[in-house]
C-alpha positions in Angstrom: 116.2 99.5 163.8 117.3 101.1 166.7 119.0 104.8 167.2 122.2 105.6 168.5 120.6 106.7 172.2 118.4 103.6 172.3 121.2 101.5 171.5 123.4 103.6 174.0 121.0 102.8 176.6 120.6 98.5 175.6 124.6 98.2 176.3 124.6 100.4 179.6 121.6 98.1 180.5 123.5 94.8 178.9 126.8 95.5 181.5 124.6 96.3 184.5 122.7 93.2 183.8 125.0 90.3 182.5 123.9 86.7 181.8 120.0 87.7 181.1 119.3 88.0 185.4 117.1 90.8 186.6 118.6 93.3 188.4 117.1 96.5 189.8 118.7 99.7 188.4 117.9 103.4 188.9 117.2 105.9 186.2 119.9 108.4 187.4 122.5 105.6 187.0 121.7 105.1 183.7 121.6 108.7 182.5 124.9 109.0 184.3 126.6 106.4 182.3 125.2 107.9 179.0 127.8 109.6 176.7 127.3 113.8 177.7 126.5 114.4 174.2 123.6 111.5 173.9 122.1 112.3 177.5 118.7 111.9 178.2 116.4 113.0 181.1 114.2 110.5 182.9 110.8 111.3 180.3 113.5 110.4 177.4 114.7 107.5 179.4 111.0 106.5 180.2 110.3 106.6 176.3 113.4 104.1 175.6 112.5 101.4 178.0 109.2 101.3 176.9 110.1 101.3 173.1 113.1 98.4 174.1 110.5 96.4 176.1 108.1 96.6 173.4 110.9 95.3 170.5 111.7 92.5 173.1 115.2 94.0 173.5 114.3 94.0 177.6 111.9 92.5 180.3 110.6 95.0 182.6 109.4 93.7 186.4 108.3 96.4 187.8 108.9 100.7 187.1 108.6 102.4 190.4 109.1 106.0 190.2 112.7 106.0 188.1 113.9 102.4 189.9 113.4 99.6 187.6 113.6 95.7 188.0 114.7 94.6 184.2 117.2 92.0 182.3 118.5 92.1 178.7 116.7 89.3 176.9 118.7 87.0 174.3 117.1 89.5 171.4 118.6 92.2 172.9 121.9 90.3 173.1 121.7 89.2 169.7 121.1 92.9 168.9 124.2 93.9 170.5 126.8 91.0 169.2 125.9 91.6 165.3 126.5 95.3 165.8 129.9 94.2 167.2 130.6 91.5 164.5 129.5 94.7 161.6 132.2 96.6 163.0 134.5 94.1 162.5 133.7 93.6 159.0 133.5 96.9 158.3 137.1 97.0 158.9 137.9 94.3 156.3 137.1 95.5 153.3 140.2 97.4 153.4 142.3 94.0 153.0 139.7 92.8 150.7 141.2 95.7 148.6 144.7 94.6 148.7 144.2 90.8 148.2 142.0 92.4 144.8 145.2 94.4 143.9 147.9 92.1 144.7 145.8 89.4 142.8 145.5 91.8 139.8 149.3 93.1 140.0 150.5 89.2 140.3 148.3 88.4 137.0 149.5 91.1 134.9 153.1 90.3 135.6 152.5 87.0 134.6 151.1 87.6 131.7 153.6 90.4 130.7 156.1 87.6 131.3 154.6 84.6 129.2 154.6 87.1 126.3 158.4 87.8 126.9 159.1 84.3 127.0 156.8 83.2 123.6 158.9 86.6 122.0 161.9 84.7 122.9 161.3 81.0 121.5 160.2 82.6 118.8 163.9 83.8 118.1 
């Protein structure tokens, strides 16, 4: 499971690196497209790669001093798209809600008027 920085840092490193190619990014570029309230310095940053490359999130090439070679592998992808296809659920259950109610309204009516119209052949 991944925290809200690490994740932070898989989608910076997702748009900078589209379609799984490696592409050489610097540490300072990454920190500056954090979120202020989520920023990291480069020992924090250091700590996340490592943890991401070791999940399989990322491939690292090569780490030179705060400029790193890397790609998002299709894990890390995967990681990404379910989070995005959550959110969209999440947001659902809401109109599960109303079908239940409108369901539960229609059936009461119904029921409220076959016992109207027994009462009335019973007349």
């Amino acid at each position: 499971m991944l925290d809200i920085k690490s994740k932070l840092v898989l989608k910076i490193l997702s748009k900078e690196c589209p379609n799984g190619s490696f592409k050489i990014v610097e540490s300072k570029d990454i920190i500056s497209a954090m979120p202020s309230k989520y920023r990291v310095d480069i020992d924090g940053l250091d700590n996340i790669l490592i943890y991401l490359e070791r999940q399989e999130y990322i491939s690292i090439k090569y780490d030179d001093d705060g400029v790193y070679c890397l790609c998002v592998l299709p894990y890390g992808n995967e990681i990404l798209e379910t989070e995005q296809t959550q959110k969209r659920e999440g947001r659902n259950p809401s109109l599960l809600w109303k079908y239940a109610l409108t369901s539960f309204l229609t059936a009461f009516a119904a029921s409220l008027l076959s016992l109207l119209i027994a009462y009335l052949l019973k007349l």
